[in-house]
N, C-alpha and C positions, 0 to 999 in steps of 0.2 A: 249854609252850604251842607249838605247830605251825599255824603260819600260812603257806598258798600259796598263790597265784596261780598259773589253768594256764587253758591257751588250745587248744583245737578248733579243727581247720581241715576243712573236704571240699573238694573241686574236682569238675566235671566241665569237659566239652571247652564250657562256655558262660560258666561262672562256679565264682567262688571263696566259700564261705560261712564265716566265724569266728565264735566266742562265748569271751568270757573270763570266770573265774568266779575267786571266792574260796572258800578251802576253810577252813572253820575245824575241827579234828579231836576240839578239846576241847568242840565240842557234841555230839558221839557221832557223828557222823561219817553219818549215816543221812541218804538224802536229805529235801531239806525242810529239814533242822535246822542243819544246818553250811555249805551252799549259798549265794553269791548271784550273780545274774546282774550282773557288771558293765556290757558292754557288747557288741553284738553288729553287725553289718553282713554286707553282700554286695558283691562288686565284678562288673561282667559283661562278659564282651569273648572274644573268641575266642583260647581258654585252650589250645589245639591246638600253637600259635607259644611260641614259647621264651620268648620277647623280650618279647612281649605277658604272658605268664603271671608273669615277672618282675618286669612291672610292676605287676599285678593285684595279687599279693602285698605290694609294699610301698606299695601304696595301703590294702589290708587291715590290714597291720602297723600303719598312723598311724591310721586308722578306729576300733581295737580300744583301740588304746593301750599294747600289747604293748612291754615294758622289757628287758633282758638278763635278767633276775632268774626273771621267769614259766616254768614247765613249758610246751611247747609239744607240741603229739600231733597230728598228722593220719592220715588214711586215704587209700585207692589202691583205685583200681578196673581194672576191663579185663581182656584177655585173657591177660596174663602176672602175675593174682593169682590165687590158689586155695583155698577152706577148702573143709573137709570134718568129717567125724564118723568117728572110727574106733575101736575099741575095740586096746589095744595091753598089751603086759605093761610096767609098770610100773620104768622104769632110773633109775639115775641122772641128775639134770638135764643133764648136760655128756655124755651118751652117748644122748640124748633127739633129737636135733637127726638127728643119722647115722641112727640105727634108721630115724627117718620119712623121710626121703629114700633109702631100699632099698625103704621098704614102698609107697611112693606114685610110683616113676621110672616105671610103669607105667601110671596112673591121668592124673597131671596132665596139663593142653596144652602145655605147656611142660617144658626140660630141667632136672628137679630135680635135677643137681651143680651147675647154677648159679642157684639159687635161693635165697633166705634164708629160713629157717622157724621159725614163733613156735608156741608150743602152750599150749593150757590146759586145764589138768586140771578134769571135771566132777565135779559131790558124789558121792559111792560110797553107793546105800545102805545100809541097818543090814543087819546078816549076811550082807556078801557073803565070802565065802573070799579070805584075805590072799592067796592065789597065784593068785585070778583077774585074767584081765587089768579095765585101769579102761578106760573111754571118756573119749577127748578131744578138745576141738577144733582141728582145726589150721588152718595160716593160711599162705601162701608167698607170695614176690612173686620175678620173678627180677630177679635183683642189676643187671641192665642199667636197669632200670624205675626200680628203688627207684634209683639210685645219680644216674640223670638228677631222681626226684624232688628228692631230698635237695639236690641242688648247685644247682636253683630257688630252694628255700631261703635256702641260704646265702647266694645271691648276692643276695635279699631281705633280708638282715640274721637272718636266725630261725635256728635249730636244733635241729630236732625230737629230742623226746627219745625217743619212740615211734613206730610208724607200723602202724598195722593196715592190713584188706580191708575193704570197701564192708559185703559179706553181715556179716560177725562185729559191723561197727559198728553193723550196721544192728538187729541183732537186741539189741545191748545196749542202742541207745537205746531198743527196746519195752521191756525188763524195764528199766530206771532210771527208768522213769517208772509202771509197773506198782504201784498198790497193792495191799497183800498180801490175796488174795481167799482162803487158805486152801487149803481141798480142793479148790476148783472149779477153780485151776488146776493142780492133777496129772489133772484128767478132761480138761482142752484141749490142744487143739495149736493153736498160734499163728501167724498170716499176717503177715509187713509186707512191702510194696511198697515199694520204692523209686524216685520218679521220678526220673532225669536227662535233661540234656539230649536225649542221643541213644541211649540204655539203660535199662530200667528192673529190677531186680533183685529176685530173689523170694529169700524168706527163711520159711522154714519151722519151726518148735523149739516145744520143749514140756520141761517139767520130767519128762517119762518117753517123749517121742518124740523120734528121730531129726534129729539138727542137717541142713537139705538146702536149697541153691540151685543157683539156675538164674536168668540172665541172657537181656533180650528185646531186639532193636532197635526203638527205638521213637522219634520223633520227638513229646517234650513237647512243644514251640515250635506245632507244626501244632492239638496238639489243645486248650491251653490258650491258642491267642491268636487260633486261629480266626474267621473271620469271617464271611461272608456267601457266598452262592452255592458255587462250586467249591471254598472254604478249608472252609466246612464241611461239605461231603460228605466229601474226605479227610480231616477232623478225626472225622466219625463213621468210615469207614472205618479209619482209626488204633485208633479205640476198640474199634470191631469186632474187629479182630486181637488186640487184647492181650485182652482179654473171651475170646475162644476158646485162648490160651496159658496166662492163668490158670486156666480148666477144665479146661485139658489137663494142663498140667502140679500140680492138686492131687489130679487125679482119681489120677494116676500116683502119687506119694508115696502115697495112701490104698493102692493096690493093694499097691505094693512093702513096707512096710513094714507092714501091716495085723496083721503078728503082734511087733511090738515098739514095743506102747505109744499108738497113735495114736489121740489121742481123738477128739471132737467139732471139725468146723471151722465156724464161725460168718459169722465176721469176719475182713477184711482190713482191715488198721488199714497206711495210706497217708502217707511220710514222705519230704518233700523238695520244693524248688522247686515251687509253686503246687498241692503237696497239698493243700489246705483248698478248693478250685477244686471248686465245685458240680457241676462237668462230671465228677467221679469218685461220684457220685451216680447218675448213667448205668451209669458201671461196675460198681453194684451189684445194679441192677435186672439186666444183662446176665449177671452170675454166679453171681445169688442168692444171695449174700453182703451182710451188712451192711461198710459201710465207714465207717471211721471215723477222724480223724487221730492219730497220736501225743500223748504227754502229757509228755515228758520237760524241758520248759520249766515245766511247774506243779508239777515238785517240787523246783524252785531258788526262791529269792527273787527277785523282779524287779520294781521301780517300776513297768517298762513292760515286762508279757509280751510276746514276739516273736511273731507271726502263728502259727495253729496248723501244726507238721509242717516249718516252712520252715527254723529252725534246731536242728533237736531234735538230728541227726545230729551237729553240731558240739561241741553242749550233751554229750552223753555220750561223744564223743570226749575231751574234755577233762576230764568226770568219771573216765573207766577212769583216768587217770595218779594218782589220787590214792592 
């Protein structure tokens, strides 16, 4: 019998979000069945200051109810993380890490000899040639980043046992909460947004198209707490802008990629801090796109589901470790 506890964390520069869950593996391990939502929170303060994020975190830690014992997994966002999709020849695990860091010192914004890099291998399909290369997703953060997040931690009492990128998190909370739709979804290519505070993250994938992000600056705070007179002109102006980035930049992926796999785009399915916020509603109308929130909260167990899209990121941050 395999019994854990593992606990999800995100941050952005305004707040820290966690969800602890129980894993049970001898219910077959499939979401829904082996899941349950323990306990969830948010803490919010300007997460920017060392000192303050410190504290965020071990007011979070007593909120969750987080033990020594628990799996702990966060995620890391900004300018000094990077995934991508790249097709590569196939090495040994421990000569995997070097390959990608010769293939991508080129590519990344940052310097890959001082970065750390995670990779996962995608499904091959049936009859592809043992010597062709496979497609994987890779994942970098540089060591200066991760090494400042990791010691927040600790000095929180916690110790991650994992740490992914925003984009890769963001895309596993859509498919862990994805019920199996069959064939319809090898015909799509799949949208989530990510709000944060001051960024919002676009995440592109599909079971036969191209893994691709691209990051907006975007001030959440202006367009969801907006008010009246000159708060909500620049709250519609906000929206306005990101309405013409997400155009822009799906119109691009449809172009670039148009001969590898790219199906139908429908929907942009919207995940994170005051996602479920009717004013992305607006955003749909503007990009003609249905929007819709994440679901990765209704395939755990939970007394009290959490508000829709607000902790799904955390919720499958903490699913990946299992």
């Amino acid at each position: 019998m395999a019994k854990k506890t593992l606990v999800g964390i995100e941050q952005d520069g305004g707040s820290v979000r966690g969800a602890r869950l129980s894993y049970d593996d001898t219910k077959g391990g499939k979401a829904g069945s082996g899941w349950k939502l323990l306990s969830y929170d948010e803490v919010s303060d300007d997460l920017t200051d060392a000192v303050k994020l410190t504290s965020a975190l071990k007011k979070l830690k007593d909120k969750l109810g987080v033990s020594a014992t628990d799996v702990v997994s966060t995620c890391l966002s900004g300018k000094q993380t990077y995934a991508t999709q790249m097709e590569v020849k196939r090495l040994p695990e421990d000569e995997m890490a070097g390959m990608l860091k010769l293939e991508l010192r080129k590519s990344m914004p940052f310097e890959a000899s001082a970065a750390t890099f995670d990779f996962e291998f995608l499904p091959v399909e049936p009859g592809r040639p043992r010597d062709a290369g496979v497609q994987v997703i890779v994942s970098a953060v540089s060591n200066a980043l991760l090494s400042k997040h990791l010691l927040a931690y600790e000095r929180a009492g916690m110790k991650p046992s994992s740490v992914n990128v925003l984009p890769v998190s963001a895309a596993n909370a859509f498919w862990a909460g994805r019920k199996d739709s069959g064939a319809a979804d090898l015909l799509e290519t799949h949208v989530v947004l990510h709000i944060g505070a001051d960024t919002c993250t676009l995440v592109i994938d599909g079971n036969r198209s191209p893994f691709f992000t691209r990051s907006f600056a975007f001030s959440a705070s202006e367009v969801l707490g907006g008010g009246g007179g000159g708060e909500a002109s620049q709250a519609a102006l906000q929206l306005n802008v990101l309405s013409s980035e997400l155009t822009k930049s799906i119109s691009y992926y449809k172009n670039t990629y148009a001969n590898q796999g790219v199906g139908s785009i429908t929907t942009i399915t919207v995940v994170g801090s005051g996602a479920s916020n009717p004013v992305f509603d607006t955003l749909g109308i503007k990009t003609g796109f249905t929007i819709q929130t994440i679901n990765t909260s209704q395939s755990v167990q939970s007394s009290k589901p959490p508000e829709a899209g607000k902790f799904d990121l955390a919720i499958a941050v903490a699913m990946q470790a299992a």
